[in-house]
ZADOKOL-323040 format. One record per residue (C-alpha): residue in three letters; y, x, z. Coordinates in steps of 0.02 Angstrom, whole numbers, padded with zeros to 5 digits, always signed. Example, Ala and Ser with C-alpha at 12.3 -4.5 7.8 and 13.67 -1.06 7.14 Angstrom:
# ZADOKOL-323040
ala-00225+00615+00390
ser-00053+00684+00357
This chain:
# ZADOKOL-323040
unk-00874-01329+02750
unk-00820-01357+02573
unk-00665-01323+02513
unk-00627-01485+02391
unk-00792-01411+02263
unk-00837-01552+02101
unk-01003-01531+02114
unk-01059-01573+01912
unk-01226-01651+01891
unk-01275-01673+02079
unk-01324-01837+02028
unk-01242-01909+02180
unk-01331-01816+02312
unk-01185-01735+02389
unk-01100-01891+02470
unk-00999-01811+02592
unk-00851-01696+02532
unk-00830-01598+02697
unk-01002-01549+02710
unk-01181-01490+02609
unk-01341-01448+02676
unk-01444-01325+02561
unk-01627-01313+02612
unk-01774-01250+02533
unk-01963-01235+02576
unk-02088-01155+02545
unk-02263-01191+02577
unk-02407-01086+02641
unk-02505-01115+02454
unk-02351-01074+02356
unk-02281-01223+02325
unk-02079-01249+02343
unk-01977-01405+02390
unk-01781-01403+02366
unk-01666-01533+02465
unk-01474-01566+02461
unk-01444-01671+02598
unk-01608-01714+02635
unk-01633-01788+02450
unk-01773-01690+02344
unk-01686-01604+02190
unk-01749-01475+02065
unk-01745-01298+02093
unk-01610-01282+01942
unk-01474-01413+02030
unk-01504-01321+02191
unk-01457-01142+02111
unk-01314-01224+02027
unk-01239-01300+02184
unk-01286-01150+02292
unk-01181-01032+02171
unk-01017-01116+02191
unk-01028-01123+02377
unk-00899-01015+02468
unk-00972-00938+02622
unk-00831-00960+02756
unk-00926-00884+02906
unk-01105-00799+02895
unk-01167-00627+02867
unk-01166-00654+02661
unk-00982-00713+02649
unk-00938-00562+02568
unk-01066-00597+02414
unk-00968-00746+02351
unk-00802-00683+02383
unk-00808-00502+02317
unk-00889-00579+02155
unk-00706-00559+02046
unk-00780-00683+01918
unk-00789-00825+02038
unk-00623-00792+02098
unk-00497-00885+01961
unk-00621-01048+01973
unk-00581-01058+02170
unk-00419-01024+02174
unk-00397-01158+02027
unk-00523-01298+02134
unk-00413-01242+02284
unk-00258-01299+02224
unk-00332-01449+02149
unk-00246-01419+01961
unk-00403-01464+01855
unk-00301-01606+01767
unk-00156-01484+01706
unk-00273-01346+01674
unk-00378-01444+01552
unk-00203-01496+01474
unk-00172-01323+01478
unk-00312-01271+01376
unk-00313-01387+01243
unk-00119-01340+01217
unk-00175-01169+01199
unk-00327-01213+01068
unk-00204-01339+00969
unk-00083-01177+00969
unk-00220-01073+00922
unk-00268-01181+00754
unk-00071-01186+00725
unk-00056-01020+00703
unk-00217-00989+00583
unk-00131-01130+00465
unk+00013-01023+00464
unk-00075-00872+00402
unk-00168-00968+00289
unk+00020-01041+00233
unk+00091-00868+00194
unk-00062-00798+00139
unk-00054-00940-00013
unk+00130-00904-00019
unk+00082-00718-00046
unk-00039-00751-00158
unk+00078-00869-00283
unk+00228-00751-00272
unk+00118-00644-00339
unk+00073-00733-00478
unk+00245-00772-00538
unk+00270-00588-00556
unk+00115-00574-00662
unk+00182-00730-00763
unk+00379-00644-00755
unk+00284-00489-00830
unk+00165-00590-00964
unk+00315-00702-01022
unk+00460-00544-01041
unk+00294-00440-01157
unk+00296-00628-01253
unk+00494-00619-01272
unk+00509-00435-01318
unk+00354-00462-01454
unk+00456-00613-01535
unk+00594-00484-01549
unk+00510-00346-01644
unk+00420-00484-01733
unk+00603-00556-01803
unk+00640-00398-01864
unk+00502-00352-01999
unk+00478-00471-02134
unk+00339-00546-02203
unk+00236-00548-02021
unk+00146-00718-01916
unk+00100-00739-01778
unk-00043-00792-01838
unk-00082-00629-01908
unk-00043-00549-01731
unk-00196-00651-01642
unk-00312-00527-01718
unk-00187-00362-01718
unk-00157-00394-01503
unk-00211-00236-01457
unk-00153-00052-01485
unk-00288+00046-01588
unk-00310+00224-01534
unk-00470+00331-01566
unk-00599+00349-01450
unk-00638+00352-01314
unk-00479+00252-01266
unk-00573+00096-01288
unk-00607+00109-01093
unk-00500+00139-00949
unk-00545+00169-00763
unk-00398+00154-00633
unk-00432+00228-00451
unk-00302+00128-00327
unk-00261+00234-00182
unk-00184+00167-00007
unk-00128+00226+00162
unk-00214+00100+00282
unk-00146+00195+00444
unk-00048+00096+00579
unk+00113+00128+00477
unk+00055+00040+00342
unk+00138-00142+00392
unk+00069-00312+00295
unk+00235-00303+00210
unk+00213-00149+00122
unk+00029-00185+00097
unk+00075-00319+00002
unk+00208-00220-00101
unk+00051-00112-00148
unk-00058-00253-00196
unk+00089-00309-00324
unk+00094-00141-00392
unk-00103-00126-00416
unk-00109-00302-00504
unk+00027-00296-00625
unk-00041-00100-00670
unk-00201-00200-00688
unk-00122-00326-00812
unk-00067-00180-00899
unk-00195-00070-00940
unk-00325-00254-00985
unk-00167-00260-01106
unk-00207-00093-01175
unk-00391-00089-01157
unk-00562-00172-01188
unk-00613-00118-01026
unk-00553-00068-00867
unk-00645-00028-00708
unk-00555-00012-00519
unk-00597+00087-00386
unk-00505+00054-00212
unk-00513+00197-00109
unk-00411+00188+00047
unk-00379+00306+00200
unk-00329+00356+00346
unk-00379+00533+00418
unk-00531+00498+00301
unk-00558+00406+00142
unk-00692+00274+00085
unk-00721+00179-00078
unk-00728-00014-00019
unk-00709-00169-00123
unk-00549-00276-00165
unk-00565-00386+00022
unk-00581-00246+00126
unk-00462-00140+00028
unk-00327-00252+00067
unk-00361-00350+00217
unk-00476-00251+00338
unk-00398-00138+00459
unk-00456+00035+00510
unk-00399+00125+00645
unk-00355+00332+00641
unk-00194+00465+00587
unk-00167+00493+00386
unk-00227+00637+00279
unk-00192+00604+00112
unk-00293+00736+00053
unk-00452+00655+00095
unk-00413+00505-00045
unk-00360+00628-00180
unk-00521+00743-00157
unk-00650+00578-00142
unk-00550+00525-00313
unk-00603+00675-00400
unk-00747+00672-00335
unk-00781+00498-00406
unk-00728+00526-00561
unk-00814+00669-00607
unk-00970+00593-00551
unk-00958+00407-00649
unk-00805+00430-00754
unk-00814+00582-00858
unk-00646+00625-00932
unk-00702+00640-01105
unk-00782+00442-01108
unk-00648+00360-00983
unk-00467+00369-00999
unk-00426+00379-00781
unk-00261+00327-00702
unk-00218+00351-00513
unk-00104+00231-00425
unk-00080+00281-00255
unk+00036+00184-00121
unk+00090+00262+00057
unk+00222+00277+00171
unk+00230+00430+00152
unk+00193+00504+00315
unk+00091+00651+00311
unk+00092+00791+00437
unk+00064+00996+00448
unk-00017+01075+00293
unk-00075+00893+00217
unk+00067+00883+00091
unk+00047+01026+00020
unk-00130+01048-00008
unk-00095+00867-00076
unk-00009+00944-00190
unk-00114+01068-00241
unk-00251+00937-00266
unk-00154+00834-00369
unk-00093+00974-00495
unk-00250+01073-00464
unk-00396+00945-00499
unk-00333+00782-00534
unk-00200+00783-00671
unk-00297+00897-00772
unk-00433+00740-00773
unk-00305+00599-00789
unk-00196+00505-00930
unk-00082+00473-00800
unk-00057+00469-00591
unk+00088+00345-00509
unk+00162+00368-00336
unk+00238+00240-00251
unk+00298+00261-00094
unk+00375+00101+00046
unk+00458+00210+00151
unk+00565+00118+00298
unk+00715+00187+00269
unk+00781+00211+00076
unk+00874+00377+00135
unk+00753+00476+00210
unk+00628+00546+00104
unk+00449+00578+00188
unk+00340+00737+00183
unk+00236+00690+00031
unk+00415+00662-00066
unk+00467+00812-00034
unk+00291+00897-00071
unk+00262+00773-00228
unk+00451+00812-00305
unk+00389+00987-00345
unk+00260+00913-00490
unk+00333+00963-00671
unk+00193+00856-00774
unk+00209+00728-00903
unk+00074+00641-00820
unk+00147+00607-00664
unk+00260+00498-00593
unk+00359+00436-00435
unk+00463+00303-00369
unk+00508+00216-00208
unk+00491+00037-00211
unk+00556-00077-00012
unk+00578-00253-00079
unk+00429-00371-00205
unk+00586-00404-00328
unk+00589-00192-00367
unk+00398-00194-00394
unk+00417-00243-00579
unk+00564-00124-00621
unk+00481+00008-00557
unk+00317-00017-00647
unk+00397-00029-00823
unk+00504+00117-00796
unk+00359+00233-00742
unk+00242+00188-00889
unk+00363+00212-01009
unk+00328+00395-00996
unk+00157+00349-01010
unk+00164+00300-01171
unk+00229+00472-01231
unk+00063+00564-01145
């Protein structure tokens, strides 16, 4: 007996809904014949029709009814909700498509907020320029077009900036993207300063890879945080491809902070050790959750006397551009 089954395909050969009769034979040669209800069918339709069967009574009941992936499908066929399950599931797929526009929707949001702070930073440089301009005589702008940049011997010419991030769990999409506003408008800084600038994205967890821009920012990785592991493959890096005495090299490193047993310190150590000694400069910027509450690395990092560091904590976008211009102003004095 069938319990209420839509056979698909059967090409009308199952004509009474109570009952089925599966038979197959075979032949003394080797040939086959499959019938449903007496009428010839292919072996294919016979298989098909035979694997949605139930087996009420007979010794192989329990094949079809201990087979857990059959068992949603009957118990849906059983209480005859096809209709609202099909309504079901393309609510659920028109959901589904909402929600990607909505990413897509904040991710151009992101993306154009971010660009008004790199406009908000090009237009106050224009401003301040037109002020020192109004105060010496005798100057055009004209005559600026070709005097834009800052001459400084070699090998300043070239710059090299290593962008460091925390990828761990901690690190929420908010204050990822309070990072990737710091790295860009650093970025619009030193192409300001220099004819060329390279970037490295290294980013971490309990270990540290060099990736590119997409996977910097957007792929996740799994694992605890050792800071320690970015700072060493820095150094590594740029002793390798950037040698000190051709690049100028800035670090730019973004984390919440949370680092655990002897990682701050040795941190530390690496910073003041092996990686100041080969830099122009190194910024730390830390999105903690809670203002008040300074993390592990703070506390580790406050302990750096060197003109060629600096910190700040940065928790909302409209502090990002503050906090850049008030770190490289020391810069300018290295």
């Amino acid at each position: 007996m069938l319990i209420n089954v839509n056979f698909p395909n059967d090409g009308g050969v199952v004509n009474n809904p109570n009952y089925v009769v599966l038979m197959r034979e075979v032949r003394k040669e080797g040939r086959s014949v499959a019938r449903v209800n007496g009428r010839t069918v292919n072996i294919s339709l016979l298989k098909e029709l035979g694997g949605i069967l139930v087996d009420i009574h007979g010794q192989a009941e329990h094949l079809s009814l201990l087979d857990s992936r059959a068992h949603l499908g009957l118990l849906d066929r059983f209480a005859e909700i096809s209709r609202p399950l099909s309504d079901y599931r393309q609510t659920y797929h028109t959901l589904l498509n909402l929600r990607r526009e909505l990413t897509d929707l904040r991710k151009a949001q992101a993306d154009a907020d971010r660009k008004i702070d790199m406009l908000t930073y090009q237009a106050e440089e224009i401003e301040a320029m037109r002020s020192r301009i109004a105060r010496i005589p005798f100057v055009e702008e004209v005559d600026l077009r070709y005097r834009h940049r800052v001459k400084e011997p070699q090998p300043i010419s070239r710059a090299v900036m290593f962008c460091l991030m925390d990828v761990s769990a901690s690190m929420t999409e908010d204050k990822k993207d309070l990072a990737k506003r710091f790295f860009t408008l650093l970025y619009l800084f030193l192409s300001r300063k220099y004819e060329k600038v390279e970037l490295i994205f290294i980013r971490h967890t309990d270990d540290a890879q060099e990736v590119d821009e997409d996977t910097f920012f957007h792929d996740t990785k799994s694992g605890g945080t050792v800071v320690l592991s970015a700072l060493k493959l820095m150094q590594e890096i740029a002793v390798a491809r950037y040698p000190s005495d051709s690049w100028n090299i800035y670090g730019a490193q973004v984390s919440d902070g949370d680092a655990f047993g002897a990682d701050p310190e040795k941190s530390r150590a690496c910073l003041v050790e092996q990686l100041l000694p080969l830099s122009r400069y190194f910024a730390y910027i830390e999105v903690p959750d809670q203002a008040d509450r300074p993390s592990p690395l703070t506390h580790a990092y406050q302990r750096i006397d060197s003109d060629r560091f600096a910190m700040k904590s940065v928790m909302a976008r409209n502090e990002v551009y503050p906090v850049l211009r008030e770190l490289f102003k020391r810069e300018a004095t290295v």
